[in-house]
N, C-alpha and C positions, 0 to 999 in steps of 0.2 A: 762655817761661813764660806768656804773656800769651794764646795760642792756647787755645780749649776744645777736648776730643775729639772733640764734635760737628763743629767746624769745622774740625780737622785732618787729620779723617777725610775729608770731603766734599775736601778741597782737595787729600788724597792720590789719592782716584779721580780726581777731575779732571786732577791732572797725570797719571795711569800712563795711563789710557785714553784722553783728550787728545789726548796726544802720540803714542800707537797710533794711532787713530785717522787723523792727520795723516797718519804714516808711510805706511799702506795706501792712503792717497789719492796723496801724491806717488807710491811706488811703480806708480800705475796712471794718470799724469798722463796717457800717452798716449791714454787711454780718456774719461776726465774733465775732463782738463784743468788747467791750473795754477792758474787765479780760485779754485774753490774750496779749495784748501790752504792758499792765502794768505792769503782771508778768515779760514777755520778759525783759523789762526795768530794773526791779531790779534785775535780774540775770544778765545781761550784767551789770550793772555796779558793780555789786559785782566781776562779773569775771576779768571787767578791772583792777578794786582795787588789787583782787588778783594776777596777772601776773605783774602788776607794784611793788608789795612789795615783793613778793616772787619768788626766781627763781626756785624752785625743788616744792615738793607739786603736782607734774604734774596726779597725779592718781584724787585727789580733782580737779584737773582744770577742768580734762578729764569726770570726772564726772557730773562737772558744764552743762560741753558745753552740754551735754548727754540731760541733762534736759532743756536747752535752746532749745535746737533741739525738743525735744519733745513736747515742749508749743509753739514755734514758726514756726514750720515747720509740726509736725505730727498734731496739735488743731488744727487748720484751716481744715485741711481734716474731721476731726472728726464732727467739729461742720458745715462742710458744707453735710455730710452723716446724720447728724440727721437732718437739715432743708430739705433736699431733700426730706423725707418721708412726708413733708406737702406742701413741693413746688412746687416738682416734680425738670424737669429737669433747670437751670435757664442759668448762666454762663458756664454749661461745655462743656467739648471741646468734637468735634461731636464725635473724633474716642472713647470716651470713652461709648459714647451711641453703638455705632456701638458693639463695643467691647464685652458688655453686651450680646447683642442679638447673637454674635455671638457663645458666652460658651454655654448661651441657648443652640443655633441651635446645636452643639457640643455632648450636654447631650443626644441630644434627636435623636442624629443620622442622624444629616442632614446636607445637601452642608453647606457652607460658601463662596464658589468659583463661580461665572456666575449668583450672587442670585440678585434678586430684594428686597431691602432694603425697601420699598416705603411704606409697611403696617403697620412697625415697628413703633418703637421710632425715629429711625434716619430719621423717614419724618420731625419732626420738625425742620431739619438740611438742608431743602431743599434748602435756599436760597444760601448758602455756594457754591461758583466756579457754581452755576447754578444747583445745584444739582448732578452733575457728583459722591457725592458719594454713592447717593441711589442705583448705578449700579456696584460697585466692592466694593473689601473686600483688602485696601491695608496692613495688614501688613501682616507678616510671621505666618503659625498654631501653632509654638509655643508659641507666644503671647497668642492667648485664651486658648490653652493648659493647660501650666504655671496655671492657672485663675479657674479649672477646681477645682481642689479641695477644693477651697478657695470658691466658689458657691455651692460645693456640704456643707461643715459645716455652710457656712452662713446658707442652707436651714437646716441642720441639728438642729441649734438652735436658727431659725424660727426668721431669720433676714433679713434684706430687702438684697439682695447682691445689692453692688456699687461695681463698679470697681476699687477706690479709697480702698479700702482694699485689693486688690493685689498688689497697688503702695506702700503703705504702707508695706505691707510685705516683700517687694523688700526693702524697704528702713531700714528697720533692718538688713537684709542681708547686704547691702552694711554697715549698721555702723558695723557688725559684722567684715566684709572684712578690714575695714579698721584699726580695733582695732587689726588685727593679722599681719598686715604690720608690715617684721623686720624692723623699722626704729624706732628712737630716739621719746619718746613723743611728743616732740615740734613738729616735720613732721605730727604724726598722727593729732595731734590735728589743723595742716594746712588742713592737706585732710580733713579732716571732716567738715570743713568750706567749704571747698572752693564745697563741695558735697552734703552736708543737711545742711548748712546755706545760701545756696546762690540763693537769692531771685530770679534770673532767672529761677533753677530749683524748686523751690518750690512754684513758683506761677503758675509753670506746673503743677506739682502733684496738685494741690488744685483743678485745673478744669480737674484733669483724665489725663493727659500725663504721656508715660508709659516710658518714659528715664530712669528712676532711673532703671526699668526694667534689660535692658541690662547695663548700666552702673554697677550695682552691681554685677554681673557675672563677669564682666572685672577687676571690684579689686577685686575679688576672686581671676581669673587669675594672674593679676600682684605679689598678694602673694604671690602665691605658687611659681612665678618664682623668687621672690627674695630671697626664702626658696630653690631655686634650685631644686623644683617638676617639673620636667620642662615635662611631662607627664601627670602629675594632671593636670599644668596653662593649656595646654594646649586643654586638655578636656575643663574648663571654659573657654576658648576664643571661643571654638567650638561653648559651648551652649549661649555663649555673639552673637555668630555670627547666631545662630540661633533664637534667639530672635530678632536680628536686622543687615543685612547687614553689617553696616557701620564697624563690629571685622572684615571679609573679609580680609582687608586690612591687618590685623597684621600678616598672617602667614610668609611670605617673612619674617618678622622681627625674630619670632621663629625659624625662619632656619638658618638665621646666629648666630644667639643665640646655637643653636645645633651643625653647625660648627666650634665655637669656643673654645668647652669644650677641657681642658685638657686632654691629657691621651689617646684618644680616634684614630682610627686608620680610614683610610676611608672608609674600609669595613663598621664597627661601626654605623661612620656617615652616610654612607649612609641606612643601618639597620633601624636609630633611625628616620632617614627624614620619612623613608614611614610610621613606626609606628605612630608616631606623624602627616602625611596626613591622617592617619584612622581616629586619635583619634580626631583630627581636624573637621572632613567632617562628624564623625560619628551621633553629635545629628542632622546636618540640613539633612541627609540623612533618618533618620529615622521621623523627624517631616515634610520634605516635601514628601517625600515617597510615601504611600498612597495617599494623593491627588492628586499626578501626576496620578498616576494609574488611580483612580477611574475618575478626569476628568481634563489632564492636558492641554487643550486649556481655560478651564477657571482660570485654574490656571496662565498659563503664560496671559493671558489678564488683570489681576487682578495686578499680582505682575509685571511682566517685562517690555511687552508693555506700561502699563498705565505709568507705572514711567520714562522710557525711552523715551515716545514720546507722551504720553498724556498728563499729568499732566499739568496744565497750568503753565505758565514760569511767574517767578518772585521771591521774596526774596529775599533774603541781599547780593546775591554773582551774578555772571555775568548774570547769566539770567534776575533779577531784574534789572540790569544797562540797560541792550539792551532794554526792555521793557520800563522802564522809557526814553530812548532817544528815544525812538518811533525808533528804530532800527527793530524789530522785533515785532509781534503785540502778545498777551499770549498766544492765541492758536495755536502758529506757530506748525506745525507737523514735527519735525525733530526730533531725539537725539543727546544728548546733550554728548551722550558716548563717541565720538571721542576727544570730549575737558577735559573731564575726563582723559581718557586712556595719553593723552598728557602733561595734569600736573600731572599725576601720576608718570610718573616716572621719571620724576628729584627729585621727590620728594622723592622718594625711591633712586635715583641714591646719594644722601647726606645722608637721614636717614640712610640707608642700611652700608653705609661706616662710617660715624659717629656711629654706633653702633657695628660693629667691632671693631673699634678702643678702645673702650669705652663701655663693655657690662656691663652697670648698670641699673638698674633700671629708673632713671632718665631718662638717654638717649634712651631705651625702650620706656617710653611714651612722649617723645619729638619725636624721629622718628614718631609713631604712627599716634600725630598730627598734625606733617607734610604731612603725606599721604592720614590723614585724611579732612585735610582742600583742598588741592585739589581735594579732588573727589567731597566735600563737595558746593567750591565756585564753581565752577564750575558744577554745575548739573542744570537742570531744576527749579528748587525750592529750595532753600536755607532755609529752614523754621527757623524761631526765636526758637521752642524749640533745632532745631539742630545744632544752633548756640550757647545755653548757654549749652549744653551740650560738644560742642567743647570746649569753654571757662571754663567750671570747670575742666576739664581734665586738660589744660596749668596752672591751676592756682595749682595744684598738684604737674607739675612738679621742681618748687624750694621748695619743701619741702621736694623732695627723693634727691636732691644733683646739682653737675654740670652737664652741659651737653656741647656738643662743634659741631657745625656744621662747618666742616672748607673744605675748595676748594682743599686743595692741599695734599699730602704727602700718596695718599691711590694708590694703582694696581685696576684694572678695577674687581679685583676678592675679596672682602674683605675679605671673612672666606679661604682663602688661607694665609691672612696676618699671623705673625710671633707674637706670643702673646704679649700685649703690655700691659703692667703697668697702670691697672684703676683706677680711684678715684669714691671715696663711694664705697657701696655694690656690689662685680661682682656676675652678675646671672648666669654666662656662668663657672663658673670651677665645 
């Protein structure tokens, strides 16, 4: 009885993902080693002890987890960047090979876009969908962008560059993001679990997945809008959108967040809408930019085509179901956009009006992942990292507060509605 929800909550992520956590490391002790499970072990159960006997101390707790994170989450990456210098490439995941060569290519003034991968590193990745990725470059130029200066000191003090030291640097960004979130410790010390303890995204980072990437730009974002920067967040959601699509989705949300401020006349509002499309469009404009110019049929081959109607069909959301019922065979050539564009927006037709009603924080990244799991299930490819990077986001959201998806009581116009009485933190005055 003596436990608050704040504190029960927090000490339940800890123990489920914790103990995950642990598990994925013993499981892979051969690769890792045994030091850090064992450490792992004794800080979580020091941490348990602690949250079960003390309720405040939250700077010490906060501290704990810090170093739990960093033995259980950032070692693995470490100790699999010193084995690589003897083993070379073994388990990591192809786009981080790709990746590599592609900052090369970058340094040295050459395409990324229409290239033939074949001579590289990433031939050892041939087998992968048949090889299809020796032939295109799918992420966005701010990916290896981003990646540039972190290869140029790697070489400055004559270290092997991994790519897993840009994930890693991302990933103190994101604990930075999250330590400056206005919410109560208990919240932060949830996000922080639920983002750098959680064994789905951290067995990504360990073999090169760049989620934490964009994910750490977007809790920049999210802060600064809970701080009511709502110019700042939204620079970071631009440059979260430019590292990965899938931020896109949030701007409709930033709008009714803009239509909702107090004070504000419509002249105003409409003022702030287009500044905020600048500041929005600005970094993917300027990081895809040039390569359009220089050659934008490999570009849209690479990035749009392929993802929209090449990409072989499968993974955890409708494309994998048609394929596993032998409905569709993988390389059907259709896209997959119409069925996107279709659960999008009901999906925004509730998030959009639930976050009028309720412009918090909370409801913010529940809309979010509303709009984002429909474009998400629904796409060609469902990939497992884009599915625990869904799922750390939701698992966020009860630590900023309530949220309320409800059917009834909104006008078809929400930032027209008449201001309404929010709970938790509003980001919109």
């Amino acid at each position: 009885m003596g436990v608050n929800i704040p504190r029960r909550n927090a000490t339940l992520y800890l123990a489920v993902f914790g103990s995950l956590q642990l598990v994925f490391l013993w499981v892979f002790r051969e690769r890792f080693g045994v030091i850090l499970p064992i450490l792992g072990l004794v800080l979580l159960v020091a941490l348990l002890a602690l949250l079960a006997r003390a309720s405040g101390a939250w700077s010490l707790k906060l501290g704990l987890l810090a170093g739990l994170i960093a033995i259980t989450t950032f070692g693995p990456s470490v100790v699999a960047m010193a084995a690589r210098h003897h083993t070379g490439l073994t388990f990591e995941y192809d786009g981080l090979a790709i990746d590599e060569v592609a900052v090369d290519r970058l340094i040295h003034g050459h395409a990324i876009y229409g290239v033939d991968w074949s001579g590289t590193q990433v031939a050892g990745y041939a087998s992968v969908w048949g090889g299809v990725d020796l032939h295109l470059y799918g992420h966005l130029p701010l990916m290896p962008l981003s990646a540039v200066p972190v290869r140029l000191a790697a070489d400055l003090l004559h270290l092997p560059f991994d790519y897993r030291m840009v994930v890693l640097l991302f990933s103190l960004i994101a604990m930075g993001a999250i330590a400056s979130l206005p919410v109560p410790p208990p919240a932060r010390f949830m996000v922080a679990i639920a983002i750098l303890l959680n064994p789905a995204l951290s067995l990504g980072a360990w073999t090169g997945h760049d989620d934490i990437c964009y994910l750490a730009m977007f809790l920049i974002g999210l802060s600064l809008l809970g701080r009511r920067r709502l110019l700042l967040a939204t620079v970071a959601f631009g440059i979260a959108a430019a590292l990965k699509p899938f931020v896109l989705v949030v701007f409709p949300l930033l709008l009714v967040i803009i239509w909702k401020r107090s004070g504000r006349s419509a002249r105003e509002r409409g003022r702030d809408t287009a500044i905020s499309a600048i500041a929005f469009g600005l970094p993917m404009l300027l990081s895809v930019g040039p390569f359009l110019i220089v050659n934008a049929p490999a570009f849209i081959h690479d990035i749009v085509i392929y993802f929209t109607a090449g990409l072989p069909i499968g993974g955890f959301g409708l494309g994998g179901l048609l394929v596993a019922l032998h409905l569709v065979p993988s390389d059907a050539r259709f896209s997959f956009a119409p069925l996107e564009l279709a659960a999008l927006l009901p999906a925004y037709w509730f998030g959009l009006r639930a976050l009028a009603r309720r412009p918090t924080m909370a409801q913010f990244l529940a809309s979010y992942c509303l709009a984002l799991f429909a474009i998400l299930f629904f796409a060609r490819y469902f990939a497992d990292n884009y599915l625990a990077a869904l799922v750390a986001l939701v698992l966020c959201i009860p630590a900023l507060g309530p949220v309320a998806f409800q059917l009834r009581g909104y006008g078809p116009f929400p930032w027209l509605l008449g201001r309404l009485e929010a709970f938790g933190p509003s980001v919109a005055r």
